[in-house]
N, C-alpha and C positions, 0 to 999 in steps of 0.2 A: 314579314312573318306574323301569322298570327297570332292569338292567345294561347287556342288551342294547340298547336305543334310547340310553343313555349311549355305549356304543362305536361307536355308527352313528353319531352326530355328532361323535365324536374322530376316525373316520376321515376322514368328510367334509371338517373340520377339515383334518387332517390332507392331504390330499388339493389343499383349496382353496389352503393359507398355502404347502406345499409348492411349489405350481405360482406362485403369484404369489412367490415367493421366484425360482426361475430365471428367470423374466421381469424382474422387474426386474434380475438380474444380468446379463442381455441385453441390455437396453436403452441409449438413449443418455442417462440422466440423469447429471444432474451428480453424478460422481465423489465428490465432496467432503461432498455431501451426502446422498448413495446410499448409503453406508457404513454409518452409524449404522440406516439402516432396514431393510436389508439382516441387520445382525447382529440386531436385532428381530425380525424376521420368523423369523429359525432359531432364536432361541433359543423363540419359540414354537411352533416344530415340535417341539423337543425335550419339552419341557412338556405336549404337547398324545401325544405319542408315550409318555412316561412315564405318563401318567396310565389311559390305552388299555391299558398291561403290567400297571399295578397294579391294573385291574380284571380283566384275564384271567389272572390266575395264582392258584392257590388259595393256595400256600405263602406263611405270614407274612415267610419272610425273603426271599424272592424277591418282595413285595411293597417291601419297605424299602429293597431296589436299588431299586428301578423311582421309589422316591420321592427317592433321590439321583443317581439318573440325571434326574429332571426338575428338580431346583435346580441345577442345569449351567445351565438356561435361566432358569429363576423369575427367579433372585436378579439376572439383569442385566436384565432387559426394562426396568425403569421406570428406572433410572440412562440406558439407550438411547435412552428416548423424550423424558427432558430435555433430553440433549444434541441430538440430533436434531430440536426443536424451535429450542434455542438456536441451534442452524445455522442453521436457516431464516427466524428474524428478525433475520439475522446480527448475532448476540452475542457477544462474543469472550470464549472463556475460555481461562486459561493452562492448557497442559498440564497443568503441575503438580494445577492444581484439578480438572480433569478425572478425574486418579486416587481425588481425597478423594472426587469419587463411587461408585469402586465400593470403600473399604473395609470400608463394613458387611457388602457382600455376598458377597465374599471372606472376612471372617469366619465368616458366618454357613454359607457352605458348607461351610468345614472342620469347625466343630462338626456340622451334619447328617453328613457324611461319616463319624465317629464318635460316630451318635448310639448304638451298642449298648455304648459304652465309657465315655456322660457321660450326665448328665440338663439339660443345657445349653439341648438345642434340647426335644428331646420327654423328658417328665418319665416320661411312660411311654405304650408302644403295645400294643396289643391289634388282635385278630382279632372283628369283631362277628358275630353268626348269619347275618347276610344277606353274609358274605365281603367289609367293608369294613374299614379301618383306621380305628380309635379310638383319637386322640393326646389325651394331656391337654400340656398346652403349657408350654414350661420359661422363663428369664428372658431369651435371647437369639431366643427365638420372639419375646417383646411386644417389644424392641431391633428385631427386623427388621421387626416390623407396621408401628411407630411410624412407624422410618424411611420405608417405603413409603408412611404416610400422609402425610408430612412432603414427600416428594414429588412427591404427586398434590397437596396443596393447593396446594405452590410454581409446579406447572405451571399448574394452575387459576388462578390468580391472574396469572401472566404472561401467559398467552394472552385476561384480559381485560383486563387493561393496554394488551398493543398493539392490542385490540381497536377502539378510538375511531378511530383514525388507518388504517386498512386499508381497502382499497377491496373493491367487491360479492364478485369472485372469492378474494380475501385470506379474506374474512368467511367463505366457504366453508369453505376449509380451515380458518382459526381452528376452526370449531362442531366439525368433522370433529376435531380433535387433541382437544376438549376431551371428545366421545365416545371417544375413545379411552382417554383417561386414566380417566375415569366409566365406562364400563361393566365394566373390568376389577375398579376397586376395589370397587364394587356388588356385582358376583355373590362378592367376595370376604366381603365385608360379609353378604350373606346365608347365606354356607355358613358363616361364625365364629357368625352366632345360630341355627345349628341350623333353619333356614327351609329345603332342599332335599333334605331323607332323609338326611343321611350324603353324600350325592354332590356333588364338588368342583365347583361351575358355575363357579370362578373360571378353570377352563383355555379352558371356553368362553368366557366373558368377554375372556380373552386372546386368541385367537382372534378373537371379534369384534373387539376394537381393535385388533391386526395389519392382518387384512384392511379395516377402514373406512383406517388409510394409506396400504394400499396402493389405494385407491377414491379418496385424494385425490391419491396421486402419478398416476395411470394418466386419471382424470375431469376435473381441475381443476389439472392441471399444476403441482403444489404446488412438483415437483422438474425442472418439465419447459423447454426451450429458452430459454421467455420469460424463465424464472428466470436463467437463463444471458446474454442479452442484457441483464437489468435489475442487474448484477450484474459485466457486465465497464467495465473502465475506460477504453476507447474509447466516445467518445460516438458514438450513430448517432439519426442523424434522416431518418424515410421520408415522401417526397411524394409523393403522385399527380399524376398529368399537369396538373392546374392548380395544382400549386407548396400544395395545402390537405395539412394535415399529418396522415398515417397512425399513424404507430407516433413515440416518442420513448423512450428510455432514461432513466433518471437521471440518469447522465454526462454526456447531454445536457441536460438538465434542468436542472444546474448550472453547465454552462459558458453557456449560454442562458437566461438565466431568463424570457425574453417570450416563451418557445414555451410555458409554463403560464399563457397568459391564457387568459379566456374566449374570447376572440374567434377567437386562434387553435384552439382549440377546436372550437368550435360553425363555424368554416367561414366565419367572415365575412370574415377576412383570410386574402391566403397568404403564404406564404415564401418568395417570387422571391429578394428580399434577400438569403438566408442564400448565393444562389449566386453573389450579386455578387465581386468582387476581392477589398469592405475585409473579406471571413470567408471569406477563404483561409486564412491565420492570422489568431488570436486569443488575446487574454489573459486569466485569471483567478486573479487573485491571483498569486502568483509562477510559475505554474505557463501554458505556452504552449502551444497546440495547433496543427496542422495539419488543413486542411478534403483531405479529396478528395473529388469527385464520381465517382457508379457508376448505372447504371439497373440497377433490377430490375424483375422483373413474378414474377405469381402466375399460377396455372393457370386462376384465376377468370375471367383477364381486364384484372385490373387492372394496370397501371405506372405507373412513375413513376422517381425520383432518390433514390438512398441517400446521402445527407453523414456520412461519418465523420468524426471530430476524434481525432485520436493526439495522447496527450503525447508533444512534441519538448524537453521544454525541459532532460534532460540534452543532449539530440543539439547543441540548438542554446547549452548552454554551450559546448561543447565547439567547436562553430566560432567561438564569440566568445572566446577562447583560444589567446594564440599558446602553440606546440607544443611551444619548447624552455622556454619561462621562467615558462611557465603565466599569465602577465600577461592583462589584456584585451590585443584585438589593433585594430589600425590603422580594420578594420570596425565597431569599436564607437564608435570616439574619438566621429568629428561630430557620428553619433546621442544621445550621453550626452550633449556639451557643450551641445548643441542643447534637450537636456530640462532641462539645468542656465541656462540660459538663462532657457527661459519661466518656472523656478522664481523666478528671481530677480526677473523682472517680478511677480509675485505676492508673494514676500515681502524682497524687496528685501537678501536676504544676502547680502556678499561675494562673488564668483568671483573664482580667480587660477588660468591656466594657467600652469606651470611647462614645460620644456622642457630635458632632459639629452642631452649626446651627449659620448660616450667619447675623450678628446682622446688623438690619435695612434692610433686604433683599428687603421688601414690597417698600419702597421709591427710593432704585436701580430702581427697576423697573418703577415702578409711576414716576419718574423722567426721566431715561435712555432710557426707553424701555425694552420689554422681550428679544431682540433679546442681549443688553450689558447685560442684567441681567442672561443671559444663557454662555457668557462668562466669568463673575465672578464664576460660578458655576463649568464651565470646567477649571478653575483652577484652587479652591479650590480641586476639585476632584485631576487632577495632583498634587500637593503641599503633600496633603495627601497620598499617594500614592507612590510619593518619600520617604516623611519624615519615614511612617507607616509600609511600606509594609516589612519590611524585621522581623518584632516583631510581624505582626497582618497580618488581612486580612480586607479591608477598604470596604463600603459599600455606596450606595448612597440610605438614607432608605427612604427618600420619599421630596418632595421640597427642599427646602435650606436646609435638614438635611442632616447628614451623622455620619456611624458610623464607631467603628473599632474594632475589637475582637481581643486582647493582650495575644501574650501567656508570659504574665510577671506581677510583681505586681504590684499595685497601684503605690507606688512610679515612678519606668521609665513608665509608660504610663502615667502617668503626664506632667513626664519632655519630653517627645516626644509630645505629643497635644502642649505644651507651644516653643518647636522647631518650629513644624508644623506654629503657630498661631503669630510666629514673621516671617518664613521666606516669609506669607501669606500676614500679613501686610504691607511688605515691595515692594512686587511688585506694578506697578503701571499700572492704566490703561490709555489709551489712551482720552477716553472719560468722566472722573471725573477728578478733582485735587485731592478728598481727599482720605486716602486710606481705603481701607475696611478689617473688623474685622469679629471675630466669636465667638462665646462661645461656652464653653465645659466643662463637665463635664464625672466624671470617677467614677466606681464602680467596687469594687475586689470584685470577688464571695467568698460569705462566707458559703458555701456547704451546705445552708437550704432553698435558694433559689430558684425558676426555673427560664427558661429565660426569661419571661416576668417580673415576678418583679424583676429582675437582669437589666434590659433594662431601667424599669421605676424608679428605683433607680437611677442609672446614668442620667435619663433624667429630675430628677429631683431639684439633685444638677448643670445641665447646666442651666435649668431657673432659677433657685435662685441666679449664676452667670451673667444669662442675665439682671435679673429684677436689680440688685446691680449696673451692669454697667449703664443703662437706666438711675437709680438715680440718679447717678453720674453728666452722660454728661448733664441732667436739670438742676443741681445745677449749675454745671460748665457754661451752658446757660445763667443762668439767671441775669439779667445786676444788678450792686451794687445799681447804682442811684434810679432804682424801687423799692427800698425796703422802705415802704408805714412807715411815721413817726408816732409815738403813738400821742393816739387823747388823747386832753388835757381837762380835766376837768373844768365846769363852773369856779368853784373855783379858778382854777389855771391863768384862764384870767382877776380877780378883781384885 
């Protein structure tokens, strides 16, 4: 092979990686994973463009630019195509590890960069008769081989790892990445045993595995929409006009797990249900979703119902959350108590609703302001919270009340409220001298109850509580002196 039929296919080269480099910068793939293939592809423009000068210049040292102007490129392409793999089977690596990929080849640039001043990389260069460059090779030359081979095998080996588990079009690309990785090391392999004249077919090599990713991003959608929809974390589930299932995502996949049966598969059942009521919302594991429904169609012809599933379940803490005291709120109480209930029926643990409400709250306020009277409140809520929360779940069920559902008996939710209501007492506020109280009362569920007269039981031993203290602090009020002397009879004045 000549020179000249080597340069014909460096342009070519050149030419083709070029063009499919701005097409894919054009394109709508994914961002994310566009990147790494993207910078692949130019650094084997540049490689493929170095290699093109160092055949056409006769001058040795105008040869020896042209061969560090192409380790601009060399030295990243296979760190590129790791990471750019690991994307794709999404692998997560720490930044940080990310950089340990490219220190060999950061290295190894700078010693090329001054290979006329060390014998590090090339031990010595020469000019051969037929106008090529003869390296004999120095000890950070076999450091960067090694590393290179070290990994082509690590890709090699991952790409048949997730090879078992990947579906026909997966498989695709899999073979596709693993030529890529193979053909570059190959022709490198043959130009290191002296098997292609002197002439470097590893840039070709490169070249070919550029361009086969870019044959799997553009053919087989390696990087393409589908990847994007299997990939976001809204689940989408697509029907055709008979409710038989199209397309499903992951997302969906996982919050559904009966839409990967066979059945729904193959078309023997369909998925009316999923548009019923009880999967509007849905749960999976702690995490809640919301259903909507959408109709699409295709250009083909075909329609049908798009079901997406959004995670709501910050959205929906945050409405089971009253606003000022961060407590659960009033909307949550029945529904818990109601689930602490049928727990009980199964394993027959204690319940005790508890029941607090801030005695004399109305005069806090008429006196203080809402704005102190909303700080007594935010710390009743704290206090209870500390004292409760490790027995119950506290509640802030509506004004100055507050509740708390014990998973324990009567007795310690007692002596926890009566905790709570001294270490309640004892703080002080800034804006009163005297300090503020609460009453409470408690009720064990006695398994004949539901949760509302379970609630108004407890709520009703707290005002028989409150009304008791009230009588109290009047009596306690009332001055001895005023106490009105008996009226004496005519009789008793003769």
């Amino acid at each position: 092979m000549t020179g000249t039929v080597m340069s014909i296919l460096l342009l070519i080269g050149l030419i083709l990686t070029g063009g499919v480099t701005i097409a894919l910068l054009m394109s709508d793939q994914n961002k994310e994973r566009r990147e790494f293939a993207v910078l692949g592809l130019f650094c084997a423009v540049l490689t493929l463009l170095s290699y093109y000068m160092e055949l056409n210049t006769p001058d040795l040292f105008a040869k020896i630019d042209a061969v560090k102007f192409g380790y601009l490129g060399r030295v990243f392409v296979n760190p590129l195509l790791v990471l750019m793999v690991f994307r794709y089977y999404g692998t997560r690596i720490n930044q940080y590890l990310q950089l340990v990929f490219f220190i060999i080849p950061l290295l190894t640039l700078c010693v090329v960069f001054r290979c006329e001043q060390n014998t590090l990389y090339y031990r010595n260069i020469e000019l051969t008769a037929n106008g090529l460059l003869y390296v004999e090779a120095g000890p950070v030359y076999y450091i960067f081989m090694g590393y290179n081979i070290l990994l082509a095998v690590s890709l090699l080996g991952f790409c048949l790892y997730r090879r078992p588990g990947l579906t026909k079009r997966e498989r695709h690309n899999n073979t596709i990445l693993i030529l890529a990785c193979l053909i570059p090391f190959v022709t490198l392999l043959l130009y290191l045993a002296g098997l292609t004249g002197g002439y470097d077919f590893s840039s070709i090599g490169l070249m070919i595995g550029a361009l086969l990713i870019a044959v799997s991003i553009f053919r087989y959608g390696m990087l393409n929409k589908e990847e994007m929809l299997q990939n976001m974390a809204t689940g989408l589930i697509f029907l055709d006009a008979d409710y038989h299932l199209v397309y499903a995502n992951k997302a969906a996949a996982q919050m559904i797990p009966s839409i990967n049966s066979s059945a729904v598969r193959s078309h023997i059942i369909d998925l009316r249900i999923l548009c019923e009521p009880q999967y509007a919302a849905i749960q999976n594991g702690q995490t809640s979703y919301q259903r909507k429904i959408t109709e699409w169609s295709s250009g083909d012809g075909l329609h049908g119902k798009l079901l997406t599933f959004d995670d709501i379940t910050e959205i929906r803490a945050r409405l089971n959350r009253d606003a000022m005291t961060g407590l659960l709120n009033h909307g949550t109480f029945y529904p818990m108590l109601d689930d602490r209930i049928a727990e009980h029926a199964r394993s027959r643990k204690p319940l005790t609703v508890s029941i607090a409400d801030i005695d004399s709250f109305k005069r806090i306020n008429d006196t203080y302001g809402h704005a102190n009277g909303d700080t007594v409140l935010i710390e009743l809520a704290n206090t209870l919270q500390e004292t409760c929360s490790s027995h119950g779940d506290v509640f802030r069920y509506g004004g100055e009340e507050f509740a708390v559902i014990f998973r324990c008996d009567l007795a310690l939710a007692e002596k926890i409220m009566q905790n709570a209501l001294d270490a309640f007492s004892a703080k002080q506020f800034g804006f009163m001298k005297e300090t503020v109280t609460f009453s409470y009362g408690s009720a064990q569920y006695d398994r004949t109850e539901n949760s509302v007269e379970l609630f108004d039981r407890a709520d009703r031993i707290m005002y028989e509580r409150k009304k008791a203290l009230h009588a109290r602090e009047r009596k306690e009020e009332m001055p001895q002196d005023n106490v009105p002397e008996p009226v004496r009879s005519a009789d008793s004045q003769m």
